[in-house]
N, C-alpha and C positions, 0 to 999 in steps of 0.2 A: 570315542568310547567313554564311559562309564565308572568311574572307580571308588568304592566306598570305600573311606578311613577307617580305617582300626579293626579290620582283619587280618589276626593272627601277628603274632611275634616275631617267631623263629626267621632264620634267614635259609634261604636255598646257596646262596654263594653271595660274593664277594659285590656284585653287581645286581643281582636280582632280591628281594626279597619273596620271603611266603607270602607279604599281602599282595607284592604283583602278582603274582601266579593266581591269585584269586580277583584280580582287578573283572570286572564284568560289564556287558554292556556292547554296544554295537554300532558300527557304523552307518548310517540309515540306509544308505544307498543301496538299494535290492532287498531291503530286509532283514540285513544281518544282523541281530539281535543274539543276543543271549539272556536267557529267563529261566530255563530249569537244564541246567548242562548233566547233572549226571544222574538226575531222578531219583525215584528212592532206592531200595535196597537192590544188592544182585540176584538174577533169577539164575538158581543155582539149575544147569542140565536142561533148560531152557534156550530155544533158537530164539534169536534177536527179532528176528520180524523184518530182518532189512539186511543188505550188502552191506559191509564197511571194510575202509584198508587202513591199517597202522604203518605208517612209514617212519622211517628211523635213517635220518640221512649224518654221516660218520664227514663231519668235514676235513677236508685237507686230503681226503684218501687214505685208507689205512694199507697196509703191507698183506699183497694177495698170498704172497709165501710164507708169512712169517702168520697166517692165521685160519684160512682155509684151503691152501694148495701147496704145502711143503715139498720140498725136493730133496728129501735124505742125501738121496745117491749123488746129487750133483756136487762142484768142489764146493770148498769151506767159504770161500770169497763168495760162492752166489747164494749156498743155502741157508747162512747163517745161522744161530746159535739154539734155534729151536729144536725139539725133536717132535715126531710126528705120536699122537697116541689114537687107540684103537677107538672107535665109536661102537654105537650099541646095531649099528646096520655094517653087516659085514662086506671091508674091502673099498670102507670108508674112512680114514686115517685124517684129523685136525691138528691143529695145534696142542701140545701139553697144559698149556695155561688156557683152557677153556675144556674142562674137564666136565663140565656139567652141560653144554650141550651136548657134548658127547654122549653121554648117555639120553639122548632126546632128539637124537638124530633120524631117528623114526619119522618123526614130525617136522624135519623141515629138508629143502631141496640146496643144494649148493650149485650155484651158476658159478662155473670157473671159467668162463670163456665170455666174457660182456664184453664187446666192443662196441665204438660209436663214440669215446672218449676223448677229449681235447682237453691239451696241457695248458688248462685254466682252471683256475681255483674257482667255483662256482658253483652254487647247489641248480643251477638249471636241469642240468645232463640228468639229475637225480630228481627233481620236480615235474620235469615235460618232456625229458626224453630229448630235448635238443638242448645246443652247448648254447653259451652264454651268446657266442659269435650269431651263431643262428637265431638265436632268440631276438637277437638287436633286429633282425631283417624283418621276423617272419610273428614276431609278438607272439608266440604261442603260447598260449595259458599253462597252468600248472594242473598238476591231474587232480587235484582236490575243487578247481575251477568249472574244470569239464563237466565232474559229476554236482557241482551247487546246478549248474543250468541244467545238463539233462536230466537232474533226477529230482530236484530240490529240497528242499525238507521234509524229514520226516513226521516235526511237529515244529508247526510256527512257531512254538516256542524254543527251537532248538535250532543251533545255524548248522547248517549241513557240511562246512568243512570248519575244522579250527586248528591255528597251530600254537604247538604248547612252547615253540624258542623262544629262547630269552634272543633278545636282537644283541647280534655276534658284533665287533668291532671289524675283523675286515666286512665290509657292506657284501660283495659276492656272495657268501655263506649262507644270506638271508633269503627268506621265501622271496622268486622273482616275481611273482605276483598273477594276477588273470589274464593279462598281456590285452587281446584284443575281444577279450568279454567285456571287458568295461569293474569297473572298481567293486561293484555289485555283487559280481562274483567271486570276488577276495577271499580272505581267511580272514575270523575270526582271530586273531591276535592277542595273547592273554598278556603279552609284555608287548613297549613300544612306546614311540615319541607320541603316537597320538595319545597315547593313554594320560601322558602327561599334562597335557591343553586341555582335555576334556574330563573336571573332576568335578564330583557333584560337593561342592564347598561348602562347610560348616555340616557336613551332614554326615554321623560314625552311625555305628552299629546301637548305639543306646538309644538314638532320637529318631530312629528309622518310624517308631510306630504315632510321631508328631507328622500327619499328613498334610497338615497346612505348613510345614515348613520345608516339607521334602519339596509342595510345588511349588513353591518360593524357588528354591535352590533349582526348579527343573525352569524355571522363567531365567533367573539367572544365565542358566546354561541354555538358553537359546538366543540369547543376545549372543554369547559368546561364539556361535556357531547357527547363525544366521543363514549363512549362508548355503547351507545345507538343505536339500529338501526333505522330505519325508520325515523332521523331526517330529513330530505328533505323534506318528506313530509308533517310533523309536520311545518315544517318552514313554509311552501307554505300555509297551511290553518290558521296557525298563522298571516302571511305576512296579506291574505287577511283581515281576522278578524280586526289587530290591523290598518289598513288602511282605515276603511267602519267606517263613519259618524253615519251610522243608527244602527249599534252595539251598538256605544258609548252612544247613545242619547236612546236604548231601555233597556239598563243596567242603567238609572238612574228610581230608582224609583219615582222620584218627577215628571216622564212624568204619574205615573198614576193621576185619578181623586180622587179631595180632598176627597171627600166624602167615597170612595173607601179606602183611607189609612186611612180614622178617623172609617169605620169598622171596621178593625181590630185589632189599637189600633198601640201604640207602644213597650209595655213589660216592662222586665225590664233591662235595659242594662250590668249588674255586672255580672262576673259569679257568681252563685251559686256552695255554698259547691265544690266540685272536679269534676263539672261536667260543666254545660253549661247555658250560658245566656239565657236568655226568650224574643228571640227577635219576636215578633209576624210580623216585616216588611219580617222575614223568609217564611211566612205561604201567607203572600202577591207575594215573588219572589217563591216559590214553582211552585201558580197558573200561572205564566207567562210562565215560565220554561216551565209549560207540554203544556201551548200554543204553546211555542215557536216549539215541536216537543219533547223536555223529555221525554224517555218513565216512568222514575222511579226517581223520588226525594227523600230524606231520610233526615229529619229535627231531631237535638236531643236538647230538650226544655228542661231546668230547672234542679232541682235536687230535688229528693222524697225520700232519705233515711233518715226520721228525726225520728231516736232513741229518741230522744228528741225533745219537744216541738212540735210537729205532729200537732196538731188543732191550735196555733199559727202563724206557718210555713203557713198553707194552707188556713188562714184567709190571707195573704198579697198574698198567689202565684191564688189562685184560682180565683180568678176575673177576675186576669191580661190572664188565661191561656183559660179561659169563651169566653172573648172577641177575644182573634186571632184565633181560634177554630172553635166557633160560625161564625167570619167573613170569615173565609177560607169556609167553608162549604155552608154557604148562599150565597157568591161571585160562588160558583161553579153550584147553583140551580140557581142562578139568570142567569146565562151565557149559560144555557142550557147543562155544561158540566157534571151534574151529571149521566148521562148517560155513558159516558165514563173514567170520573177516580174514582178509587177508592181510600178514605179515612181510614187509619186505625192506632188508637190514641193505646198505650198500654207502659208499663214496663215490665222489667225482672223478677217480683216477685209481691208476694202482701204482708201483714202486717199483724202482729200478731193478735188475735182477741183481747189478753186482754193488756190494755193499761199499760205499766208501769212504775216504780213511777218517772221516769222523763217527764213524758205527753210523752209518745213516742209510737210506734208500732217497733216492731223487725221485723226479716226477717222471714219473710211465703209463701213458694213455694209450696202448697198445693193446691191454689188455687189464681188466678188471674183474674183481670175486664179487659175488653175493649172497643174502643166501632170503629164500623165503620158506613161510611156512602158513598153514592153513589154508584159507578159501575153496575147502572141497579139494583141493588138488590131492597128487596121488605122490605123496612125500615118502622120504627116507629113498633121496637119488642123487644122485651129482648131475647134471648137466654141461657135457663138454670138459676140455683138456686143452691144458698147455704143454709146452715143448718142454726140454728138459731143466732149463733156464727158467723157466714160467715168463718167457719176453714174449712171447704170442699164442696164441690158440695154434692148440694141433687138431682139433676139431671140432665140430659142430658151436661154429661162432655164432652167438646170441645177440643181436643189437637190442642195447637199450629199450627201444624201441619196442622191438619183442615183448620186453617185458611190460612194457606200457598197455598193450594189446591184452595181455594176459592179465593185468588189472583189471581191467576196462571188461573183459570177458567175467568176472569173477564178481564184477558189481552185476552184471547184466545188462551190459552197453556191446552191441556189436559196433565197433567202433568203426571199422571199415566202413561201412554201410551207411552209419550216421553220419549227416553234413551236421556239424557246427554254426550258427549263425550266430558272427559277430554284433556288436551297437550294432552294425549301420544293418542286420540282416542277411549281409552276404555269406554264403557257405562255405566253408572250409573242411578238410577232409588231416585230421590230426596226424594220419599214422600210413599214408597210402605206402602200398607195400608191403607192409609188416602186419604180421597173424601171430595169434595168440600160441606159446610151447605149445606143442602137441602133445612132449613126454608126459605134462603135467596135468592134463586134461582127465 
């Protein structure tokens, strides 16, 4: 990839800065480029022209009781220190520290019954629908993967999946990649080791419009990365990108409206535990991204495995996670696009029912919460129930998988029906068995 010097100051956290987050450029293989990621201005009440999904994967697993499935009634040991408050869809009951979807629960679906989970820390389960275990057998790409091959870009200048994580220190947490598409169909990666190997040297923001030197520095950079095919052409949508005024000026986020970034907040800049900062300006350039022509954005927020101190923890992270959530979701109703992308918040796992003796919840893959919102679906519903404990579904279990189908239905992939062809051509059948919710249809 791509990365020009001397954009922007500021830092996002401890580990990432704001000029990664704008680092640009692409891995040749398949075409993945980046050249005009968020376009010019938003089309305010305006349809996209295209299918897109925002994924927001919560690593570590957050606590399915302690944030969309409380159990007032059960003892003190399982239910823990939260109380339940009213939502604006009646006989729908969340957590207290997330007051503001509450009133916006119109607009999105609560799945309290996900199973298909395994006690691995992993963002596969939440990437492809299969656990890390399965993924080693059966290579199955990730859903941002599926749709670069079936659907491809929207505008050659635009890569049809990108993901906004900073690369998390436990490795599992990270995007597990196309599996058996081939590299081609990756993500787009706005942080990362490649980014580091691949920087166009001696070349900032003041000497961009010195073109005899920028291709100096792109010959440079092909020695260093020889090895590569398809550099030329890489180059030639790079050249353009890093040359175009209105790229520069639509990758800053201080061109959106104040009022627009004081919705969603700004988070918390630090990583958390071994995973990922809470940057909610993420959930702000998501939205832009699938204007810009994104078919698939893939956001990884915070960290939820607290063995310890679990209602502590989520008294500081839950307000902060309220507000970029709440603001991504009502910036998408308000723009007319919840029609066309799809929202959908979830973890690798869910938590123990009974708390223990260090305020914590352990690991529980028995059952897991999530919640989506938009792509035409028919929201303000809960989907399924747990027992009294929240240790397993009392009914209507959802797999993963399920959900996968219901993506996939909401881009316009009958995925059933489509064979996949790996490199080598061979078909593969991603999801046999499983159909898209019915509730939500």
């Amino acid at each position: 990839m791509i990365k020009i010097q001397g954009i922007g100051e500021g830092r996002f956290c401890d580990q990432v800065s704001r000029r990664q987050f704008l680092q640009i450029g692409g891995f040749a293989l398949g075409g993945l480029t980046l050249t005009d990621l968020l376009a010019a201005e938003a089309q305010t009440g305006k349809r996209l022209g295209h299918k897109a999904v925002i994924m927001v994967y919560l690593p570590g697993g957050p606590a399915h009781q302690d944030t969309f499935d409380l159990k007032p009634d059960a003892p003190a040991e399982l239910r823990g220190e939260f109380k339940p408050i009213k939502t604006n869809v009646t006989g729908i009951e969340i957590c207290e520290h997330l007051p503001r979807l509450a009133r916006i629960m119109d607009k999105c679906i609560l799945l309290r019954s996900l199973v298909g989970a395994r006690d691995e820390h992993a963002s596969n389960i939440c990437m492809s629908g299969y656990s890390e275990a399965e993924a080693r057998q059966n290579h199955a790409p990730v859903v941002g993967s599926v749709i670069s091959k079936l659907q491809g870009p929207t505008d050659k200048t635009v890569p049809p999946f990108l993901n906004l994580a900073a690369r998390t220190q436990h490795m599992p947490y990270n995007d597990p990649g196309p599996g058996y598409l081939g590299l081609g169909y990756g993500a787009l990666q706005t942080s990362g080791n490649l980014m580091q190997d691949m920087t166009l040297k001696e070349i900032t923001l003041d000497r961009l419009s010195d073109r005899h030197k920028l291709l100096a520095s792109f010959d440079r950079f092909r020695k260093d990365v020889d090895s590569l095919k398809g550099i030329d052409e890489m180059s030639q949508h790079a050249y353009n990108m890093l040359t175009s005024n209105k790229v520069v000026r639509a990758l800053d986020l201080s061109k959106e409206d104040t009022k627009t970034r004081e919705l969603y907040g700004k988070g918390i800049e630090q990583v958390q535990g071994d995973a990922s900062p809470m940057l909610n300006q993420q959930f702000l350039m998501a939205r832009r991204l699938v204007e810009a022509g994104v078919r698939m954005v893939s956001v990884s927020y915070g960290f939820w495995d607290w063995h310890g101190g679990n209602f502590q923890n989520l008294k500081k992270h839950l307000p902060v996670f309220d507000q970029g959530l709440t603001g991504l979701i009502t910036d998408l109703y308000q723009r007319g696009l919840d029609k066309d992308v799809t929202v959908i918040v979830w973890g690798e796992m869910g938590r123990t029912p009974t708390i223990n003796k260090d305020a914590g919840r352990d690991h529980w893959p028995r059952v897991v919460c999530g919640l989506m919102s938009g792509g035409g679906m028919r929201t303000g519903q809960v989907i399924g129930s747990t027992t009294r404990a929240a240790e397993e579904p009392a009914d209507r279990p959802v797999h993963f998988r399920d959900v996968f189908a219901t993506l996939y239905h909401n881009m316009g992939i009958d995925i059933a029906n489509t064979p996949i062809l790996d490199a080598l051509n061979r078909p593969n059948y991603l999801l046999d068995g499983h159909e898209p919710i019915p509730e939500v249809l």
